[in-house]
C-alpha positions as CSV (number, residue, x, y, z in Angstrom):
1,X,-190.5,10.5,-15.7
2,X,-192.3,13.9,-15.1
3,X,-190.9,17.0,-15.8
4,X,-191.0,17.9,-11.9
5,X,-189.5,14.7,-11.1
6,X,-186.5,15.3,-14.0
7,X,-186.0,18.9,-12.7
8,X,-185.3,17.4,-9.1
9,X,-183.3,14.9,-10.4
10,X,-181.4,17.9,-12.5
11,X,-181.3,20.1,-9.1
12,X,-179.5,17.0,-7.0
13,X,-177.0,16.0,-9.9
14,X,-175.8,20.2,-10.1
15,X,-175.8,20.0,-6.0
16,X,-173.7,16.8,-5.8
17,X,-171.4,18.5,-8.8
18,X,-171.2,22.1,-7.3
19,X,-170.5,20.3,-3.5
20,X,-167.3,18.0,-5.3
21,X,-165.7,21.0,-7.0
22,X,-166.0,23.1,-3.2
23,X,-164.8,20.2,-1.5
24,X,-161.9,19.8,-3.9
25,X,-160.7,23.4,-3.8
26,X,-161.0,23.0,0.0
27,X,-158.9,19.8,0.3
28,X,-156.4,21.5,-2.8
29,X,-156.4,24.5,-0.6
30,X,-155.7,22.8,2.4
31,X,-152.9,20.7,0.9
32,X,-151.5,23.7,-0.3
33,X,-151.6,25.3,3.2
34,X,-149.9,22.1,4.9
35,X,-147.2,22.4,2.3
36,X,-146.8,26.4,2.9
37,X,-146.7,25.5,6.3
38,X,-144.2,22.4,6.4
39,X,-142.4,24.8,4.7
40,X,-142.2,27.4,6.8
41,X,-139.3,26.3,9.1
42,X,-137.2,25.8,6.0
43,X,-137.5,28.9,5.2
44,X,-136.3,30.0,8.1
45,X,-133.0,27.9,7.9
46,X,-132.7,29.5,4.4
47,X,-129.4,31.6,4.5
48,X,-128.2,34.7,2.6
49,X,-125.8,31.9,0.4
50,X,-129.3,30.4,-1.3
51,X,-129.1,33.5,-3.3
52,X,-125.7,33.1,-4.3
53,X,-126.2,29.8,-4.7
54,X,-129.3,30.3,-7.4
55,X,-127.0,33.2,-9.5
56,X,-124.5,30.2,-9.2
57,X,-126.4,28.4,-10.5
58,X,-127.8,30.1,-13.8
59,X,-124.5,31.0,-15.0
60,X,-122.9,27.5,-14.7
61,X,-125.8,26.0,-16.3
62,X,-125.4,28.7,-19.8
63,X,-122.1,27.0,-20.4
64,X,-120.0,29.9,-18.5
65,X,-117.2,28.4,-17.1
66,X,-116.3,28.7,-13.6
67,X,-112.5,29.7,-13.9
68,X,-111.9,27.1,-11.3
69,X,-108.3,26.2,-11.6
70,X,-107.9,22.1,-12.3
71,X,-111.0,21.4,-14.3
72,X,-110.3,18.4,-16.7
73,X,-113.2,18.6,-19.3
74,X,-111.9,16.6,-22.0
75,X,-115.6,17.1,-23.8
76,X,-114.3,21.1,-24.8
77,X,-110.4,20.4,-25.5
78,X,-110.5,24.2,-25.2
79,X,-109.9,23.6,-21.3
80,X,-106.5,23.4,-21.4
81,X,-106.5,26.7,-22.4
82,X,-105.9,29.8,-20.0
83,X,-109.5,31.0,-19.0
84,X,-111.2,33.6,-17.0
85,X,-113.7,34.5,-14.5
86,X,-117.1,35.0,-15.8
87,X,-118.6,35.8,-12.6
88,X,-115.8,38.6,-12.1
89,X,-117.6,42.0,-13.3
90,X,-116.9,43.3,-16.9
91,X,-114.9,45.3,-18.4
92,X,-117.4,48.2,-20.0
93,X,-114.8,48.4,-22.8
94,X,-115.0,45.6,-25.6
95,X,-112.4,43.4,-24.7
96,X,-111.8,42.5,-28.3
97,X,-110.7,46.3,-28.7
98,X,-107.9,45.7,-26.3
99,X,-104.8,44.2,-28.0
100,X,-106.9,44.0,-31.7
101,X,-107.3,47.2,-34.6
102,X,-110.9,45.6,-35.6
103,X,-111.6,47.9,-38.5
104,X,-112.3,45.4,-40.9
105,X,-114.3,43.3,-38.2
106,X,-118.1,44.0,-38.8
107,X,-120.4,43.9,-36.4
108,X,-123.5,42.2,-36.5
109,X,-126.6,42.1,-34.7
110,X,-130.2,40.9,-35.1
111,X,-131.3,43.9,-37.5
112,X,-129.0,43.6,-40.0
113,X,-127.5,40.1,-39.7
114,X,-129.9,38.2,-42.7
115,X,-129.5,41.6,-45.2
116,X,-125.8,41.0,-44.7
117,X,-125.4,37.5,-45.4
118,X,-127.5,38.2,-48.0
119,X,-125.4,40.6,-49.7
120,X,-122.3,39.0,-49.3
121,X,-120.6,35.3,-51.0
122,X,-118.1,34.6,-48.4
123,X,-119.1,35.9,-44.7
124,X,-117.3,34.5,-41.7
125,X,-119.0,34.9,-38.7
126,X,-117.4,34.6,-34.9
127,X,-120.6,34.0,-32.2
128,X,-118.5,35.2,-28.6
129,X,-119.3,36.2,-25.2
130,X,-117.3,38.9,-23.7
131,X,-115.8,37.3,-20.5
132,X,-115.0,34.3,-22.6
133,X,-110.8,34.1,-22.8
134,X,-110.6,32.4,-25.6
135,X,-112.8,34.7,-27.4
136,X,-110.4,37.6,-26.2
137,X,-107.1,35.3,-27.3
138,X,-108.8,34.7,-30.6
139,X,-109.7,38.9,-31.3
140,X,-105.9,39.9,-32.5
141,X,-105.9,36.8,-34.7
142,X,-109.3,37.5,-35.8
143,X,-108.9,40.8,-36.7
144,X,-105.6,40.6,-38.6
145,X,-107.3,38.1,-40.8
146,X,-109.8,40.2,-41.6
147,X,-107.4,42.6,-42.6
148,X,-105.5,40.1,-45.2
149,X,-108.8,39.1,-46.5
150,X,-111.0,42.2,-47.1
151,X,-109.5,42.4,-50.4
152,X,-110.5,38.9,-51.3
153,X,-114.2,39.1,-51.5
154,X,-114.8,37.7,-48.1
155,X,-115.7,39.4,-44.8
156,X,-115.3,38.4,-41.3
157,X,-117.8,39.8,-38.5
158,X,-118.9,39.1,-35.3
159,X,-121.9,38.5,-32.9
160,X,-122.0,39.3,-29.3
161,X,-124.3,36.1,-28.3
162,X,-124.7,37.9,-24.5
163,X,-126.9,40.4,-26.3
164,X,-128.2,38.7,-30.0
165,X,-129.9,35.6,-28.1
166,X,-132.1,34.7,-30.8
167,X,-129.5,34.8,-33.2
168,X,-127.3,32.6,-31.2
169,X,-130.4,30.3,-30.4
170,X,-131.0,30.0,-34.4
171,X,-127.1,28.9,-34.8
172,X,-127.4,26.2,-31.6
173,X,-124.7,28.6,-30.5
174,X,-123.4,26.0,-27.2
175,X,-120.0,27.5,-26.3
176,X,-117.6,30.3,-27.0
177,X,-116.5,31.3,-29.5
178,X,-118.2,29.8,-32.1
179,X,-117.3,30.2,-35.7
180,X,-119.4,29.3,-39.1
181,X,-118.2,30.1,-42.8
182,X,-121.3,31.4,-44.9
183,X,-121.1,30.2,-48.8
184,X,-123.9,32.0,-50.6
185,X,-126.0,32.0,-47.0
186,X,-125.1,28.6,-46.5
187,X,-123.1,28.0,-43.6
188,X,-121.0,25.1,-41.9
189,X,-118.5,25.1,-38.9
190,X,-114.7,26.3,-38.8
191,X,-113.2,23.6,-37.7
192,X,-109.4,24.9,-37.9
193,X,-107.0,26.8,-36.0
194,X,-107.4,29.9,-33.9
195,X,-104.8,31.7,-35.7
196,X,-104.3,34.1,-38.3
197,X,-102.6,31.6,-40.7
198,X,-105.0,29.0,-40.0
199,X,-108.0,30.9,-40.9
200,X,-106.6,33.0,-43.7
201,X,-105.2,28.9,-45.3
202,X,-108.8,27.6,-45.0
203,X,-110.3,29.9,-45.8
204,X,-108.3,30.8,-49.4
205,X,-108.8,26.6,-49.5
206,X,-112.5,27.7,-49.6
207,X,-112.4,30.1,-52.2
208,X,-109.7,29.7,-54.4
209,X,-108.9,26.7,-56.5
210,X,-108.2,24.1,-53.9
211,X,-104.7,22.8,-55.7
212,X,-101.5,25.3,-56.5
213,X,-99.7,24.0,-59.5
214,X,-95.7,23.3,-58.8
215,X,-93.6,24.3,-62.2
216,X,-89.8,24.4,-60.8
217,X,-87.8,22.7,-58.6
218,X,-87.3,25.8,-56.6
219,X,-90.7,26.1,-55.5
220,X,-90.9,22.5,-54.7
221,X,-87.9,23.3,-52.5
222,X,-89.7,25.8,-51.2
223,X,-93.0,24.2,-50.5
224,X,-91.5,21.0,-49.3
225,X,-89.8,23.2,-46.3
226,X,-92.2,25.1,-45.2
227,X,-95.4,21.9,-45.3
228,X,-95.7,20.2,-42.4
229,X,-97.7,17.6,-44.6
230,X,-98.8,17.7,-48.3
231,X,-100.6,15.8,-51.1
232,X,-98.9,16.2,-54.6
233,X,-100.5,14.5,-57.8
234,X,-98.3,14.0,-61.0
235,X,-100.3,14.8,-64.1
236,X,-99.4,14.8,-68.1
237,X,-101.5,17.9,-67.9
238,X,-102.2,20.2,-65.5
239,X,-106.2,20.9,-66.5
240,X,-108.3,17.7,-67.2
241,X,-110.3,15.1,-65.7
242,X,-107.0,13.7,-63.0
243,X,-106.7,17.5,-61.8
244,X,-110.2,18.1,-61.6
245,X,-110.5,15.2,-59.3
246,X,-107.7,16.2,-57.2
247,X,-109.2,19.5,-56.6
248,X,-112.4,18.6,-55.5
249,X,-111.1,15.8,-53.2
250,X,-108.8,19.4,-51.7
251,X,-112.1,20.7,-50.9
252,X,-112.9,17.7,-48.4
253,X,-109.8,18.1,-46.4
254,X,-109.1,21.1,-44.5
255,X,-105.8,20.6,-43.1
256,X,-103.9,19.5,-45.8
257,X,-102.4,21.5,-48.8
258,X,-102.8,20.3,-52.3
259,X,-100.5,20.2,-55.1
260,X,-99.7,19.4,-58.6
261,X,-97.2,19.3,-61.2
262,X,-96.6,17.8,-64.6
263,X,-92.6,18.6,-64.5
264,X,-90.7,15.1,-63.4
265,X,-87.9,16.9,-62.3
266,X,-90.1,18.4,-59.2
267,X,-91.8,14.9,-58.9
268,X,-88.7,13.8,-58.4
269,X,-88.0,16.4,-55.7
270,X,-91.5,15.2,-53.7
271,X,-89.8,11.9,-53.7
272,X,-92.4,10.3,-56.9
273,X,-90.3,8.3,-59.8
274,X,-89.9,10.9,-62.8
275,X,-91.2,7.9,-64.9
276,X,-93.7,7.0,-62.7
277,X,-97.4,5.9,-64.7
278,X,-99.7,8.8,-64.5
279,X,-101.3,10.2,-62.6
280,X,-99.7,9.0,-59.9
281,X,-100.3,10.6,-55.8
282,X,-98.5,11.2,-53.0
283,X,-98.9,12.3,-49.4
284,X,-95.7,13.7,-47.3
285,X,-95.3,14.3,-43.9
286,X,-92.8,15.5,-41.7
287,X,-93.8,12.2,-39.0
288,X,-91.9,9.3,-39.1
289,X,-94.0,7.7,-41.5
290,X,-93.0,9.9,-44.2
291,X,-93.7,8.8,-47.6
292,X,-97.3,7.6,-48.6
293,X,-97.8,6.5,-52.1
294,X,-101.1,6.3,-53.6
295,X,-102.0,3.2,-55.8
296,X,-106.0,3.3,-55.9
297,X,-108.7,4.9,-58.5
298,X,-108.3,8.7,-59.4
299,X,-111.3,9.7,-58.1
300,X,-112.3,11.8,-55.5
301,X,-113.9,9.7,-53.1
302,X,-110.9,7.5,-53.0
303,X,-108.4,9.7,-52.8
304,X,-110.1,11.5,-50.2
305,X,-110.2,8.1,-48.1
306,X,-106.4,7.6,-48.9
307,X,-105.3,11.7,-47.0
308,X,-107.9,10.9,-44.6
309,X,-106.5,7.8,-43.5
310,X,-102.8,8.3,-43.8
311,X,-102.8,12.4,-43.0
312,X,-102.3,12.1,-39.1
313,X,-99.1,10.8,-37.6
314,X,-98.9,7.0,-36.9
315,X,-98.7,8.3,-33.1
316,X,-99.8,11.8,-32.1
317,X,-98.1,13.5,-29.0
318,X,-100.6,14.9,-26.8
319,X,-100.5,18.7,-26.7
320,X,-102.4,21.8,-26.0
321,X,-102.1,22.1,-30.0
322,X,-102.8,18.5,-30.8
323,X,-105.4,18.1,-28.5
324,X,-108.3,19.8,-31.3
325,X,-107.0,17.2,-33.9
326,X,-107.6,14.4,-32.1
327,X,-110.9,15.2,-30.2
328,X,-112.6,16.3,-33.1
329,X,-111.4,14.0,-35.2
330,X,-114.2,11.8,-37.4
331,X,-112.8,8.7,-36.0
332,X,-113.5,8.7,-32.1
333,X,-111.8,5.6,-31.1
334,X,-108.5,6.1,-30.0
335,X,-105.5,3.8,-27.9
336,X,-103.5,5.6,-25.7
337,X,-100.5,4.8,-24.5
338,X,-99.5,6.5,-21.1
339,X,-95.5,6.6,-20.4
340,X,-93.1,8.6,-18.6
341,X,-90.4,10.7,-21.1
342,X,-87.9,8.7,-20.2
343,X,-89.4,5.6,-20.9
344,X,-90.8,6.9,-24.4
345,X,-87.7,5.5,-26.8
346,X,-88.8,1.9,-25.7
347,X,-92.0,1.8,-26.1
348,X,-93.4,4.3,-28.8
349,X,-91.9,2.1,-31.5
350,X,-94.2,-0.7,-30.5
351,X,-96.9,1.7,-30.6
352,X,-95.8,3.4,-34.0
353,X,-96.1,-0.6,-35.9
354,X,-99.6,-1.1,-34.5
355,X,-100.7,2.0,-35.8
356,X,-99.9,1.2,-39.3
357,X,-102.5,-1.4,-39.4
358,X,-105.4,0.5,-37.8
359,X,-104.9,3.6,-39.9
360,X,-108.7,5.1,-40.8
361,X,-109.9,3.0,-38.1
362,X,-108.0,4.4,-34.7
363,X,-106.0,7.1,-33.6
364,X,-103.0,6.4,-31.6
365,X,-101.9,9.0,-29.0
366,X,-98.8,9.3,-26.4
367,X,-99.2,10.8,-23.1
368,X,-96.0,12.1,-21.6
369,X,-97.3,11.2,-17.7
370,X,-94.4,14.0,-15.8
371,X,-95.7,16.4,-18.4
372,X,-97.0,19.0,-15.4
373,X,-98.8,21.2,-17.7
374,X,-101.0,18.4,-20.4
375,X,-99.8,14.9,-19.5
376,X,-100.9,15.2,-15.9
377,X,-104.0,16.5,-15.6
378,X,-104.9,13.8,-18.6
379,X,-103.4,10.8,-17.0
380,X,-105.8,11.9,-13.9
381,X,-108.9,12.4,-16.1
382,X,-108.6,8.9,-17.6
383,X,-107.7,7.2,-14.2
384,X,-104.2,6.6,-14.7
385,X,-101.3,6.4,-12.0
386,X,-97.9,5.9,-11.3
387,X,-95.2,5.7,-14.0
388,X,-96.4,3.9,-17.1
389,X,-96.5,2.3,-19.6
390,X,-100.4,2.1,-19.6
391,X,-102.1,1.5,-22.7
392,X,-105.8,2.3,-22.9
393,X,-108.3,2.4,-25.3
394,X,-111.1,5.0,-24.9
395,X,-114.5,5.7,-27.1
396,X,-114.6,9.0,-27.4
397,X,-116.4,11.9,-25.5
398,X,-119.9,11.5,-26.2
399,X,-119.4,7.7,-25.3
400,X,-116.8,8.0,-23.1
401,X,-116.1,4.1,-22.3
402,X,-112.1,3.2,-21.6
403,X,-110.5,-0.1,-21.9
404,X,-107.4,-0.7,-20.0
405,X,-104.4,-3.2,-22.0
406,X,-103.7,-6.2,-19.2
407,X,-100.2,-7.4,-19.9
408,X,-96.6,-6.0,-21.6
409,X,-96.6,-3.6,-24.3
410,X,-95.3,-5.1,-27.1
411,X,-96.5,-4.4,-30.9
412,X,-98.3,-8.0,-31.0
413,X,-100.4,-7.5,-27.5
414,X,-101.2,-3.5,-28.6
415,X,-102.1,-4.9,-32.0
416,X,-104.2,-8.1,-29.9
417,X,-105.7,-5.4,-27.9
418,X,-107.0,-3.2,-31.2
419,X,-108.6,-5.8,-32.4
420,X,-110.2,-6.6,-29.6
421,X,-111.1,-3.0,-29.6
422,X,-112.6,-2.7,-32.6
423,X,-114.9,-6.1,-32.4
424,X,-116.4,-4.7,-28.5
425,X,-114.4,-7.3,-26.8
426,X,-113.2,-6.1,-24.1
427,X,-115.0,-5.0,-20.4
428,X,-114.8,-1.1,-19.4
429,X,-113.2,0.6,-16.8
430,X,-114.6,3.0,-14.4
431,X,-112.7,5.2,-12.1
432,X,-114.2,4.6,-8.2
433,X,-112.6,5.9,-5.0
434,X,-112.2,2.9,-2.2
435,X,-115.7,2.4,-0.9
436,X,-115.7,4.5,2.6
437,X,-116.4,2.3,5.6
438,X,-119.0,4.1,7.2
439,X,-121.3,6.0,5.7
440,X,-124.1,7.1,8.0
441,X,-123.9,10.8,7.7
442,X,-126.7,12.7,6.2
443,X,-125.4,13.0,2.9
444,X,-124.3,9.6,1.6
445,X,-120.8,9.0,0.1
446,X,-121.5,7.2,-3.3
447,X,-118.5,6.2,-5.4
448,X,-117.6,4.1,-8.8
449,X,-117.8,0.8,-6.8
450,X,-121.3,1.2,-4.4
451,X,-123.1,3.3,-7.2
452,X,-125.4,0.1,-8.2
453,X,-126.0,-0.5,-4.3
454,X,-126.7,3.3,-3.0
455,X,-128.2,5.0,-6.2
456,X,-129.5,1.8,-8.1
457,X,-131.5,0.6,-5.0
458,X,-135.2,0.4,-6.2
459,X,-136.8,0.9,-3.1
460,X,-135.0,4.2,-2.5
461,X,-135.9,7.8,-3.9
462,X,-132.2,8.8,-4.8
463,X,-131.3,13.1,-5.3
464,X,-127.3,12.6,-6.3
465,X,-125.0,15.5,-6.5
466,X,-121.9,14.8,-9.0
467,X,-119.7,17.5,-8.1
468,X,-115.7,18.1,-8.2
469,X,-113.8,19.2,-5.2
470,X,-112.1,22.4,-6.7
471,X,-115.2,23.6,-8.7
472,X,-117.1,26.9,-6.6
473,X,-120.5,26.5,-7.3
474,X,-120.3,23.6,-5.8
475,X,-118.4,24.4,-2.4
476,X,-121.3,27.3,-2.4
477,X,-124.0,24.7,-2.8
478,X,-122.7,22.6,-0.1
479,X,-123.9,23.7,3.2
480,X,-127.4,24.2,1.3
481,X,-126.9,20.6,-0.4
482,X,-125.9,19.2,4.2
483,X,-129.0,21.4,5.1
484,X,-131.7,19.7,2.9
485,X,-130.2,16.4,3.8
486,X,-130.5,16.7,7.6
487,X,-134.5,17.9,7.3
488,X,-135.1,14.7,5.5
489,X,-133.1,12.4,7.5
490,X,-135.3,10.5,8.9
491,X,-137.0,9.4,6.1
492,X,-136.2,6.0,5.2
493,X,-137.9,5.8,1.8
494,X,-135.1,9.1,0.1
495,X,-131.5,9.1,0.1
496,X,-129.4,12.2,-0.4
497,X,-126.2,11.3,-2.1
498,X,-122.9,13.3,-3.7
499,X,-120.2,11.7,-5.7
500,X,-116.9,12.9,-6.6
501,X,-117.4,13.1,-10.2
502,X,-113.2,14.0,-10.7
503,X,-112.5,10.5,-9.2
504,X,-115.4,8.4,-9.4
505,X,-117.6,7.7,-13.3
506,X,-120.5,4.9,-13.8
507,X,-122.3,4.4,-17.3
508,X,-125.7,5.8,-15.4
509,X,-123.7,9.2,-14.0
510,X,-123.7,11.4,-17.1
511,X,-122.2,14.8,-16.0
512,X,-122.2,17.9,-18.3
513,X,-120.4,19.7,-15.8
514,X,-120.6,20.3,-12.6
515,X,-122.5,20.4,-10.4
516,X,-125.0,18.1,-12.0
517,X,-127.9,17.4,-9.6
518,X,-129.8,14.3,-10.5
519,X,-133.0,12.2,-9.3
520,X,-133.0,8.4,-9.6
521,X,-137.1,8.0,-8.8
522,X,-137.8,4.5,-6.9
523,X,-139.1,2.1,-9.0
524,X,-137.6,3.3,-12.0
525,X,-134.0,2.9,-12.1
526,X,-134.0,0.9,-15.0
527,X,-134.7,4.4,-17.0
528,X,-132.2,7.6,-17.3
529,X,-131.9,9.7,-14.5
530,X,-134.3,12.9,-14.2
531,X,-132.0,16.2,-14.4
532,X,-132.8,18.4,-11.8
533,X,-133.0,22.0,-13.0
534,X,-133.9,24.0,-10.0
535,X,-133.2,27.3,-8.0
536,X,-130.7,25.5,-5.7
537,X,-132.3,26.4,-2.3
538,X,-133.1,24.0,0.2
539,X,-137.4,24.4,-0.4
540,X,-136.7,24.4,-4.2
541,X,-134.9,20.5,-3.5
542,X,-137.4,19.7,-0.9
543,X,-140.4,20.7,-3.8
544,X,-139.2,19.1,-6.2
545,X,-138.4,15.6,-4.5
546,X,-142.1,16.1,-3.3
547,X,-143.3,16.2,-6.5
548,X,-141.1,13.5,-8.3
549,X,-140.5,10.5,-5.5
550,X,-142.1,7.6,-6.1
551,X,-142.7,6.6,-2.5
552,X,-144.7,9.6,-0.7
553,X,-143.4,10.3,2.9
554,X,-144.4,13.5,4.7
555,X,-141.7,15.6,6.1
556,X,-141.7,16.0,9.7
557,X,-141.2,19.8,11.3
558,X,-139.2,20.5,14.1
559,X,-142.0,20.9,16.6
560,X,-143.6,17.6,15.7
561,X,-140.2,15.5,16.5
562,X,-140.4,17.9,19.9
563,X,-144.2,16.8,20.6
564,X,-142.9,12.7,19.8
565,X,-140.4,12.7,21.8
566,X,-142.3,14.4,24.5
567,X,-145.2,12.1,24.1
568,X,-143.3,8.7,23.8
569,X,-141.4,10.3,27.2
570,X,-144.8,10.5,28.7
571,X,-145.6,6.9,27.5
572,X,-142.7,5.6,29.2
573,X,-143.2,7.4,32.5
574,X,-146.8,6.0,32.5
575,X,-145.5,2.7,32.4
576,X,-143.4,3.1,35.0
577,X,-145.8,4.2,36.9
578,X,-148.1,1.6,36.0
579,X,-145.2,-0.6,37.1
């Protein structure tokens, strides 16, 4: 091939090349214009509330909480807790300075955070918000703790995470208000209560020497009055290997106060034999389980499985002060038994005896059903009506599967049902409203019971909203949620689809709140959900369902359905003619 002959060939190659790169600009170009231009009539239907909808939007989706009144998030026990309004304006003056003197509160930021820590053994540190009401509840407590403490080698500060973002990024900082103890720049969470006894107890736990020695009967008297439980070990000696195990096994637990004696007269008095064998262990409570003896190895692993396992009560009432103890608890699986106060007497002993043989393995809970203030609004988050007695079992938040008891309570059917329980025996429940009857509006009513049929339908594109009828954001997103629906209609390939997410739960509906938008591509069902993080405006929807559908459909403007309906008229008239 001559070098004429190759430059021609190089010449037509570059043409060819240059014309496919024009042509597909033009065609992106164009593609882009038809969009801008299918869009332009929903823009036009776009009202002043898509703005209010989008600042909606942001905040609910940084964890601020709506102050709707009724919301029964059982993932935060926290919600059973007064709140307020985020989106109300702010106070310019630190709401922590209101009811709190928080001179020994320091104040950290960004700058001067690391130097601190740094500098200092024992550091707590408080990560808040300041519209967050639990934040503000915690300040008076906060700051009278610091107080107690400053004179004990360790300081408590605070972080305002609204303004140090990076430093609440670096801590995974999820909700308000979060609280770490630094050890030597180490840190883990604070896992106790939001008082001032409860952090200024854990904290002394922390630092001090983990078990108080008991030398008279007096303080024995004393101690065994004022402790709502308590471990006590009987020594010969009160230094050694025996106490040196006891006192690291204190450091494991954070809820329960350790002691120790070697005086039998104040064994005697925390109900252990005065000639006993040594070392001998034993765990009080003020439950009705209130004597547990300890017969294992003295060592710390074992006796910390022994207070870990017999510390809670055979059955904890559910309360706004219980409700941290059980939800964070290490074990996750729990039985609840649902029952009106007046029915309690008969069947809580039933319940008490099953719990004995599941200790370490479940947690047993009563829920006082005419309780207006907890036992209601929890009886209606787990699905649970009339009177009682109910008996469920449930997984755990980040599960969330429940289990409903079929039969009489009794001791040998709860004790049946545990078991089953435990070995993944038994089928889940799901709440679902009744199935509507009709359901040809724009926006399609999906509950518990169709979910598999409406959402789970392969040859459907599926946007589902899983909202709750009290919460705002989504009463503002509503008309803009009915809008996008009616422009896409008539398109048989995409459903647009809201469930209750209060009364209504399937294993392929995760909610982290609401209102959680989601998009079920067809096709693909057999995969998670994609989560739809977008402005919430009717072309932001419309965009994004574009670009994620599996089934393309073109959307059809006003004027064309005009122009089709005008031309099939036509048609028709012809024919008649014709005729």
């Amino acid at each position: 091939m001559g070098k004429t002959t190759r430059f021609l060939l190089f010449l037509t190659i570059s043409a060819l090349l240059i014309f496919n790169v024009v042509s597909s600009t033009e065609e992106t170009k164009k593609d882009e214009e038809d969009l801008d231009e299918d869009l332009k009539f929903l823009l036009e239907t776009e009202g002043d509330k898509s703005d209010e909808a989008h600042d909606h939007h942001h905040g609910h989706e940084h964890g601020e909480s709506s102050g709707d009144e009724g919301e029964d998030d059982f993932e935060n026990y926290d919600d059973f807790e007064d709140s307020v309004d985020p989106d109300a304006a702010a106070s310019d003056e630190d709401p922590f300075k209101v009811d709190a003197d928080e001179k020994d509160v320091v104040v950290l930021k960004q700058g001067n955070f690391s130097e601190f820590i740094e500098k200092n053994k024992y550091v707590m540190v408080e990560f808040y918000a300041p519209w967050c009401g639990h934040c503000q509840s915690l300040a008076p407590e906060y700051a009278t703790a610091a107080t107690e403490l400053k004179d004990e080698g360790v300081v408590l500060a605070k972080v305002d995470a609204t303004e140090e973002n990076e430093l609440a990024q670096k801590y995974n900082v999820e909700g308000f208000p979060t609280v770490f103890f630094f050890i030597d720049g180490v840190h883990k969470s604070y896992p106790g209560q939001r008082t001032k006894e409860g952090i200024v107890s854990w904290i002394k736990k922390k630092t001090g020497p983990g078990v108080k020695n008991v030398t008279t009967v007096e303080e024995a008297e004393t101690i065994l009055g004022a402790e709502e439980k308590l471990v006590l070990g009987f020594f010969d000696s009160l230094v050694g290997s025996d106490s040196n195990e006891l006192s690291s096994a204190s450091k494991l637990e954070d809820d329960v106060n350790f002691y120790q004696t070697n005086n039998p007269d104040v064994a005697k008095v925390f109900h252990i034999d005065p000639k006993a064998k040594r070392p001998a262990l034993v765990l009080l409570k003020k439950e009705a389980e209130k004597i547990s003896n300890y017969n294992g190895k003295f060592t710390t692993a074992a006796i910390s499985e022994f207070v870990f396992e017999n510390k809670l009560p055979l059955v904890n009432n559910f309360t706004r002060e219980t409700a941290p103890m059980i939800f964070e608890n290490p074990i996750k699986n729990q039985v609840l038994l649902f029952a009106a106060s007046k029915d309690a007497e008969k069947y809580l002993p039933a319940l008490q005896e099953a719990a004995k043989l599941f200790k370490g393995k479940l947690i047993f809970v009563y829920v006082e059903m005419d309780n207006e203030d907890v036992g209601k609004p929890v009886s209606d988050y787990f699905g649970v009506s009339g009177d009682g007695p109910k008996v469920l079992a449930y997984t755990g938040n980040e599960d969330g599967k429940k289990f409903f008891l079929d039969g009489e309570v009794t001791q040998a059917s709860i004790k049946a049902f545990g078991e089953d329980f435990l070995a993944d025996k038994l089928k889940p429940f799901f709440k679902s409203d009744p199935i509507p009857e009709t359901n040809d509006g724009d926006v399609k009513i999906v509950v518990g019971d169709n979910f598999d049929a409406v959402v789970l339908d392969e040859s459907k594109d599926v946007l589902l909203e899983i909202y709750a009828p009290w919460c705002g954001h989504c009463q503002t997103l509503e008309p803009i949620y009915n809008k996008l629906a009616k422009h896409l209609r008539g398109i048989d390939s995409l459903v647009i689809a809201k469930m209750d997410g209060t009364t209504n739960e399937h294993p392929r509906a995760k909610s982290d709140g609401f209102p959680t938008i989601l998009f079920f591509p067809a096709g693909n069902k057999s995969f998670d959900p994609l989560n739809v993080e977008v402005d919430r405006t009717v072309v932001a929807f419309y965009k994004y369902i574009k670009k994620h559908a599996s089934i393309h459909f073109k959307l059809q403007k006003p004027e064309d359905a005009t122009a089709a309906s005008k031309t099939t008229e036509s048609s028709i008239n012809d024919v008649k003619d014709e005729l």
